[in-house]
C-alpha positions as CSV (number, residue, x, y, z in Angstrom):
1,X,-12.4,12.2,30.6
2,X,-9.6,12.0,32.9
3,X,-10.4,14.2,36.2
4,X,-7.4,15.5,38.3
5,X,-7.8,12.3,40.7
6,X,-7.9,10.0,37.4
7,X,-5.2,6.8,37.2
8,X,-2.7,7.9,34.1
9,X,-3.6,6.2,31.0
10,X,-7.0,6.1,31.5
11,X,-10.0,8.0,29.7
12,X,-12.5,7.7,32.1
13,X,-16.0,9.1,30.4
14,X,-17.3,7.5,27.6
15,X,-19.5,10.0,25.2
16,X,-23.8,10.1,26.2
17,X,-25.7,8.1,23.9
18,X,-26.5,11.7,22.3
19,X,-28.0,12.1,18.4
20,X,-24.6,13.9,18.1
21,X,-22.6,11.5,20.1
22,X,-24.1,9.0,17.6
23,X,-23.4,10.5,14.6
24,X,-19.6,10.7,15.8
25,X,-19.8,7.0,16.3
26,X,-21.2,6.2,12.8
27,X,-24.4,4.6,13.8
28,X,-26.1,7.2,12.1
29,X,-26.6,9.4,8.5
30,X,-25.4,12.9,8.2
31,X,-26.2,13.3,4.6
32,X,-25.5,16.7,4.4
33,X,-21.4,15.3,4.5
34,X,-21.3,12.0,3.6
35,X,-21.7,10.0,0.6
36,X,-25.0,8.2,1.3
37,X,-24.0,4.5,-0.2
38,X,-25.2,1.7,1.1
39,X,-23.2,-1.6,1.1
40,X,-25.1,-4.1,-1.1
41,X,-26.2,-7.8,0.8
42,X,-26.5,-8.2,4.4
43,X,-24.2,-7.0,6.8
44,X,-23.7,-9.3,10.1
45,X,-25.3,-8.4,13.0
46,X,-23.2,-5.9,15.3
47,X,-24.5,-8.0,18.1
48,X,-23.2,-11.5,16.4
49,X,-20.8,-12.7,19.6
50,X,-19.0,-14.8,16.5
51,X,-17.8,-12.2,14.9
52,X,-14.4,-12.2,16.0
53,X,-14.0,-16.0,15.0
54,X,-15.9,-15.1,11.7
55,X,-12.9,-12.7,11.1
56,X,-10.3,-14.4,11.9
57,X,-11.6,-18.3,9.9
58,X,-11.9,-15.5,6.7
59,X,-9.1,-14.4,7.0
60,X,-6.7,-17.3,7.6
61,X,-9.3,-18.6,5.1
62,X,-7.7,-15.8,2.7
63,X,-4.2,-15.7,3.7
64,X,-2.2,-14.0,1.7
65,X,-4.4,-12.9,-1.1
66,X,-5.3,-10.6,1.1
67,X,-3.4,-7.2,3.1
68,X,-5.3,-5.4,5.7
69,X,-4.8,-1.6,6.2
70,X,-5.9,0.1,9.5
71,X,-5.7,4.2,9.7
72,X,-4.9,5.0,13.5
73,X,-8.2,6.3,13.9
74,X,-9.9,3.3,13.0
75,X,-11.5,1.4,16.1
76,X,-9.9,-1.3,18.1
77,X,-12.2,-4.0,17.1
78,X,-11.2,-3.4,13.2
79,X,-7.2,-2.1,14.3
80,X,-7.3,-6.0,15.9
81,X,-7.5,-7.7,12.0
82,X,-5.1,-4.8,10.1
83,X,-1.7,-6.2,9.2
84,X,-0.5,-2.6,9.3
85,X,-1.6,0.6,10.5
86,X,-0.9,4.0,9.7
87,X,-2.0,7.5,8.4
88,X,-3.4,7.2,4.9
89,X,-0.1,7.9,3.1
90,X,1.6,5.4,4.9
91,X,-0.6,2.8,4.2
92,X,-1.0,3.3,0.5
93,X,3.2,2.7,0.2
94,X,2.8,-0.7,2.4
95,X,0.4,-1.7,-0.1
96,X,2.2,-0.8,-3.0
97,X,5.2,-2.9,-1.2
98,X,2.8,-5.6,-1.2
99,X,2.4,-6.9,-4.7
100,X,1.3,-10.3,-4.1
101,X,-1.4,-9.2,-2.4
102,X,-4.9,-9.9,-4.3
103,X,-7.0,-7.8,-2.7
104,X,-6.1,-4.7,-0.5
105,X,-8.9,-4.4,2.2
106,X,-8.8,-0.5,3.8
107,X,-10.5,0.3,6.8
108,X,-9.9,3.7,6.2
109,X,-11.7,6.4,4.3
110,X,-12.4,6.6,0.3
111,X,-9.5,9.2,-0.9
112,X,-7.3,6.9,1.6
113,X,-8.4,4.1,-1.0
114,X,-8.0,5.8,-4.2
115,X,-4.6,6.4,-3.5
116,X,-3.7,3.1,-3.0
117,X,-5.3,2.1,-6.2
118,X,-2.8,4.9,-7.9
119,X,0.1,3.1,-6.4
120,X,-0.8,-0.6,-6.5
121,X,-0.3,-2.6,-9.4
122,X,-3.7,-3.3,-11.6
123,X,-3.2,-6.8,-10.5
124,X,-4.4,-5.8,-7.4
125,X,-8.2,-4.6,-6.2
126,X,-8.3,-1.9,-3.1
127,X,-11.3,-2.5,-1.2
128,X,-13.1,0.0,0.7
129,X,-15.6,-2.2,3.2
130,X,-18.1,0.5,3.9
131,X,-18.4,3.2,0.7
132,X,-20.5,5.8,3.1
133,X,-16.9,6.1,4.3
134,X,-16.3,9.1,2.9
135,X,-14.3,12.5,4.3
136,X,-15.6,15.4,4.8
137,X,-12.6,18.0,4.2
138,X,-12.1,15.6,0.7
139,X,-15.5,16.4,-0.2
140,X,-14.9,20.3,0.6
141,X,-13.0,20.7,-2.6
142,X,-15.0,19.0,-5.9
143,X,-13.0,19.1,-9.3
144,X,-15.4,21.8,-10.3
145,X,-15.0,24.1,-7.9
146,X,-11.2,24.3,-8.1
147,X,-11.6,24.6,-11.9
148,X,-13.5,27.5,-11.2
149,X,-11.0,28.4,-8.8
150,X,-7.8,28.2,-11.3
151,X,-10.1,30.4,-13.8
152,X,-10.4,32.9,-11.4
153,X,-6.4,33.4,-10.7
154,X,-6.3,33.4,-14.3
155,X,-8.5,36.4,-14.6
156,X,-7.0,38.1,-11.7
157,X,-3.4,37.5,-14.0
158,X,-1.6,35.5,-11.5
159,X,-2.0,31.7,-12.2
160,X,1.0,31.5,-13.8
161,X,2.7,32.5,-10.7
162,X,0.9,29.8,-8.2
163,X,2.0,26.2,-7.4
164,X,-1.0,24.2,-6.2
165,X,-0.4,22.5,-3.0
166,X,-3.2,18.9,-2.0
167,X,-2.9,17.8,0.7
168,X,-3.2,13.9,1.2
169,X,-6.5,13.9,2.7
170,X,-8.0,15.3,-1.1
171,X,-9.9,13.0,-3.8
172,X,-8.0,12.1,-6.7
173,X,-9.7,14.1,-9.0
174,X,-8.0,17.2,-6.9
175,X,-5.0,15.1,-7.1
176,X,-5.0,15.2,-10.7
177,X,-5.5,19.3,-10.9
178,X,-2.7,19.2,-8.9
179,X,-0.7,17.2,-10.5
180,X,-1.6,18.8,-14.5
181,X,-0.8,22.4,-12.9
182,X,2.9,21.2,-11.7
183,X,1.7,21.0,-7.9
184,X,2.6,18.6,-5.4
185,X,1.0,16.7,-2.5
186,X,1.6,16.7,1.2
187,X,1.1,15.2,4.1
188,X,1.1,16.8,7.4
189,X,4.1,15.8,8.4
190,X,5.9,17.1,5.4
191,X,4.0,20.2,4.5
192,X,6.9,22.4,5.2
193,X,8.8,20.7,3.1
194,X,5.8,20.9,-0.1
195,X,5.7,24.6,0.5
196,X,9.3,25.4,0.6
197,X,9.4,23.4,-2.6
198,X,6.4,25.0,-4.0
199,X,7.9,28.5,-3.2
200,X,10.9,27.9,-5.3
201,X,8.8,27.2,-8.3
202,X,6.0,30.2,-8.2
203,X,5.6,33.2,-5.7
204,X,2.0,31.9,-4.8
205,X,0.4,28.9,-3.3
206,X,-3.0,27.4,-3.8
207,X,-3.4,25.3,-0.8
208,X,-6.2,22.7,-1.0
209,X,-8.6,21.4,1.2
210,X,-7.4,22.1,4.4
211,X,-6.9,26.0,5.0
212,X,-5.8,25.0,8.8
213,X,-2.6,23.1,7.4
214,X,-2.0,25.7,4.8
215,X,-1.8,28.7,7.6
216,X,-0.3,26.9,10.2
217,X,3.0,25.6,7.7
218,X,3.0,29.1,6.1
219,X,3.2,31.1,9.0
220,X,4.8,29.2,12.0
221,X,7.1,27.1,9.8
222,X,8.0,29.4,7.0
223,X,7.6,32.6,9.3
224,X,4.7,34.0,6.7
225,X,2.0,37.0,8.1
226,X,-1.1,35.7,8.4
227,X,-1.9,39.1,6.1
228,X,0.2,36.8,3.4
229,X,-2.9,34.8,3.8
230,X,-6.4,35.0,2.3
231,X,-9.4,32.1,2.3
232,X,-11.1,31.4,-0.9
233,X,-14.5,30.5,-0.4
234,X,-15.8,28.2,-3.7
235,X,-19.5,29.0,-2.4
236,X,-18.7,32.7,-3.3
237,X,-18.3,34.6,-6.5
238,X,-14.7,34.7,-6.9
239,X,-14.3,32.8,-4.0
240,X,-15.0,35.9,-2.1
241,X,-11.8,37.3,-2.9
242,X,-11.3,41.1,-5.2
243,X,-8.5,40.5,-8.0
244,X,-6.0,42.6,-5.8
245,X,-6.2,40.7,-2.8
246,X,-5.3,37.4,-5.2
247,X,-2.4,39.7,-6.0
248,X,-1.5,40.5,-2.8
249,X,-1.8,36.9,-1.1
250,X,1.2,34.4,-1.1
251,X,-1.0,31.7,0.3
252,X,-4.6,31.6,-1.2
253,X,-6.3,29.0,1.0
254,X,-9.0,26.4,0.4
255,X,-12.2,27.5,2.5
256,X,-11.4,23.3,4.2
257,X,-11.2,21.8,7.4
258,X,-11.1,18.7,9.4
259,X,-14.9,17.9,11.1
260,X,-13.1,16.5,14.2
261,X,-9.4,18.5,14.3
262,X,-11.9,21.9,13.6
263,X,-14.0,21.1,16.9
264,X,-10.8,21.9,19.1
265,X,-10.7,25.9,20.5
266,X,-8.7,27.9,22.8
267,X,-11.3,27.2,25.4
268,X,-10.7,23.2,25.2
269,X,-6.7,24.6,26.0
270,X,-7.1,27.0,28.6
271,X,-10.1,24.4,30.2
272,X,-7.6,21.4,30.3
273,X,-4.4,23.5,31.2
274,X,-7.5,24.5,34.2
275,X,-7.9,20.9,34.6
276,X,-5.0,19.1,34.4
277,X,-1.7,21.5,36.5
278,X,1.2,20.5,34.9
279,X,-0.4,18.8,31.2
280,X,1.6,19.6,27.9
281,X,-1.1,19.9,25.3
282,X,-0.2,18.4,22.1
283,X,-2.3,18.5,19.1
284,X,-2.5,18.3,15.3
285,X,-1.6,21.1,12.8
286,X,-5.5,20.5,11.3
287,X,-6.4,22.3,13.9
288,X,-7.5,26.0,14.2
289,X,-4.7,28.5,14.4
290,X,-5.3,29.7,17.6
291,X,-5.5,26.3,19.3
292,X,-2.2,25.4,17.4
293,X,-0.6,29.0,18.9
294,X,-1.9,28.4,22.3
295,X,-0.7,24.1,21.9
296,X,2.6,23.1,23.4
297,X,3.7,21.0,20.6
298,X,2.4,20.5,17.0
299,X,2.9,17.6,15.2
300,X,1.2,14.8,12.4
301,X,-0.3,11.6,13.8
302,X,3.4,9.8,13.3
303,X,4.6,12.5,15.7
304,X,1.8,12.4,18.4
305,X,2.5,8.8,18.5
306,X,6.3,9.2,18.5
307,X,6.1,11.9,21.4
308,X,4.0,9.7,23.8
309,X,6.5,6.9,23.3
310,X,9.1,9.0,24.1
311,X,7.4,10.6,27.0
312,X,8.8,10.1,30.7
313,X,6.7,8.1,33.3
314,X,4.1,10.2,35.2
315,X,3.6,12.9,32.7
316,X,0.7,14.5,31.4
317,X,-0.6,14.8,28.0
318,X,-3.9,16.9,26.4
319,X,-3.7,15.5,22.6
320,X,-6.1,17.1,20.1
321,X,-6.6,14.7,17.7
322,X,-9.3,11.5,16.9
323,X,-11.0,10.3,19.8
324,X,-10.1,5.9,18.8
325,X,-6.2,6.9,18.8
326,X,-6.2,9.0,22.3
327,X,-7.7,6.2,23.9
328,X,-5.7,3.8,22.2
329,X,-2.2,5.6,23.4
330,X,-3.8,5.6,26.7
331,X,-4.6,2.4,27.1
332,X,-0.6,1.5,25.3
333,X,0.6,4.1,27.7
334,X,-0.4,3.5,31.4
335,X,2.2,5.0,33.1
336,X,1.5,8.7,31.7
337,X,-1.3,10.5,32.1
338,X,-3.3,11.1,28.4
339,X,-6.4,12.7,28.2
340,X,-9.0,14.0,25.5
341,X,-8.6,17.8,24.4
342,X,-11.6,18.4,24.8
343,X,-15.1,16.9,26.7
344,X,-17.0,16.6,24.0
345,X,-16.6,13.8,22.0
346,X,-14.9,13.8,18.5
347,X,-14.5,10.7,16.6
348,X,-14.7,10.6,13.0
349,X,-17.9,9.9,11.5
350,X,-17.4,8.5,8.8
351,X,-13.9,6.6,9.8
352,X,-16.4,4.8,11.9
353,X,-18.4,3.6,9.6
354,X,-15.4,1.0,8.9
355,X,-16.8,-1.3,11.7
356,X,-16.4,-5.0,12.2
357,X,-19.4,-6.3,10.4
358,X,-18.3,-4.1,7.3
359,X,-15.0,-5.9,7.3
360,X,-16.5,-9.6,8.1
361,X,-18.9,-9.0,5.5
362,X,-16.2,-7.9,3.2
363,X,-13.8,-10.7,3.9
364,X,-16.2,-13.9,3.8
365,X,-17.8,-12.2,0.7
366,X,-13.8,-12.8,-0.6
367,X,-13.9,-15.9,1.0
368,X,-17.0,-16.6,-1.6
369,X,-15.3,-15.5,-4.5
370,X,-17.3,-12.4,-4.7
371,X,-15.5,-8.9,-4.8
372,X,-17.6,-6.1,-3.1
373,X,-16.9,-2.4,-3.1
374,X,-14.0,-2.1,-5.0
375,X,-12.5,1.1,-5.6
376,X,-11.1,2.3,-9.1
377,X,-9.4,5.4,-10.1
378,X,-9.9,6.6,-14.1
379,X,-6.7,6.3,-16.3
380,X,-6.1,9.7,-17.5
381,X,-7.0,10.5,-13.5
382,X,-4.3,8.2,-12.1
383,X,-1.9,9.5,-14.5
384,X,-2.0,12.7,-13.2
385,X,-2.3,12.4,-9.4
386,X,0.6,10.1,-9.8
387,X,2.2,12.5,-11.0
388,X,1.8,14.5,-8.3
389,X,2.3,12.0,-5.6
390,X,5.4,11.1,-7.2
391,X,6.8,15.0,-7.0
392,X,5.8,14.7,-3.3
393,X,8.2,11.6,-3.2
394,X,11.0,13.8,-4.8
395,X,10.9,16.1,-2.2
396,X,14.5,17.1,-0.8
């Protein structure tokens, strides 16, 4: 991390070689969270010095049968070969706007993939290049438990009265509930927007996966309690939660959070303000409400990106968000000063997994007329989350 002496746009200590540091990286197995797949065939040595060529010779090889998508918190060495980057929504509308596109590689996660095989055309194939990619707020919410969920507001009497909310980063099985039940989804950036919406349709919201979204857009945005708030645990009976307090709630939450945004804490804030005289601390609205209360500004990836553009020369910046895209807006922004919220390192596991033997594997297996790891969403699924996605579209 950037010390007080440090040069602006420099992070200047990389994470210990730790078993947790590891696991961070990708380069090993947490299979309590993640989906334990293994790519078939051999993956390329990491150590291969051709790789790079072997990339780029697919690639060209390809041309434009094939559209690389890079999620900001993918690393540099896979960002290099994406022919757009972006935060998941984003990406999925590129590819959509890229119809003559065979095959739609994503070095991003899997529900970042099944949504951009709801919007492409069946002509094309989305390809995930690692399927242990998975996300672990996505797989916080399984279609069971929120059908379980929706029968317990419908005991408690109040289901017709709640709009279900997904957020982006969801599977698109959760999608689909949504999107049967008359919900929309959001992204972070336009959360305020969903709920406002949502609001005008029903007095209550079911807010799903991510209960750090839900609060912080229901109670610094649309100026809720936090007492209008209650968490629904799927691992309890009832989620936890007594019929009267489903009454009482206008936000019932999704027990959900972000592995890397939920590792922020007021600590990391008040030891960086300690550290850094002068630093503006920006982070994302996945994080904790307190760390979001105690930030400077708030704002989705897009923004965080935005701001540091927009920044003056010299200044200082704390951002709380993936560990790949801090150092990449330090390295794009030398003359400011950008450090890491917090010392301990926080990359996403599993968005590391994407690494550049998984995509050289899965563009000269292209290259051999061999599709690997393609990702395919049901039918009667697609329908629905579609609709959904399309009501998120329509949003005024």
């Amino acid at each position: 991390m950037t010390t007080n002496g440090a040069r602006p746009g420099t992070l200047a200590q990389e994470p210990a070689p730790t078993p947790l540091a590891l696991l961070l990286l990708g380069r090993e197995a947490d299979t309590a969270s993640e989906r334990g797949v293994d790519c078939p065939g051999d993956l390329p040595a990491a150590s291969d010095p051709d790789l790079v060529a072997r990339a780029r010779a697919a690639k060209a090889a390809l041309g434009d049968r094939v559209f690389i998508l890079g999620h900001h918190y993918q690393r540099d060495e896979v960002i290099e070969f994406a022919d757009v980057t972006g935060d998941s929504f984003k990406l999925a509308r590129d590819a959509a706007n890229k119809p003559e596109a065979e095959y739609i590689v994503f070095c991003g996660v899997h529900f970042m993939a099944e949504s951009a095989d709801i919007l492409t055309s069946a002509a094309q194939q989305v390809i995930l290049p690692d399927l242990a990619a998975g996300c672990s707020m996505a797989d916080m919410a399984t279609a069971e438990q929120v059908a379980e969920c929706w029968d317990v507001l419908t005991d408690a009497g109040i289901a017709d009265t709640v709009v279900p909310v997904a957020y982006m980063n969801s599977s698109a099985d959760i999608k689909a509930f949504t999107g049967r039940h008359g919900g929309t989804i959001c992204t972070s950036s336009n959360a305020q927007r969903a709920l406002e919406w949502a609001f005008e349709q029903g007095t209550k919201v079911l807010f799903l996966p991510d209960q750090h979204l839900g609060r912080n857009t229901a109670v610094r945005d649309l100026g809720l309690s936090p007492d209008d708030c209650v968490v629904y645990n799927p691992h309890k009976p009832g989620g936890g939660l007594t019929p009267e307090q489903l009454r009482a709630a206008k936000m019932i939450l999704w027990r959900g959070h972000c592995s890397v945004h939920g590792r922020f804490s007021l600590d990391s804030v008040n030891e960086v303000r300690e550290r850094v005289p002068g630093v503006t601390v920006l982070v994302h609205p996945e994080c904790k409400h307190e760390v979001v209360e105690a930030a400077d500004l708030v704002g989705s990836t897009e923004y965080i990106i935005r701001a540091l553009d927009a920044a003056e020369p010299g200044s200082k910046w704390a951002i709380g968000t993936e560990l790949n895209l801090v150092r990449r807006l330090a390295k794009a922004h030398p003359d400011k000063e950008i450090v890491f919220l917090d010392r301990t390192v926080c990359f996403c596991s599993t968005m590391n997994r994407i690494d550049l033997p998984h995509l050289v594997w899965t563009l000269e297996s292209l290259v051999e007329g061999r599709v690997p790891n393609v990702i395919t969403v049901d039918p009667e699924t697609e329908k629905h989350a579609k609709a959904a996605l399309d009501q998120m579209l329509a949003l005024p």
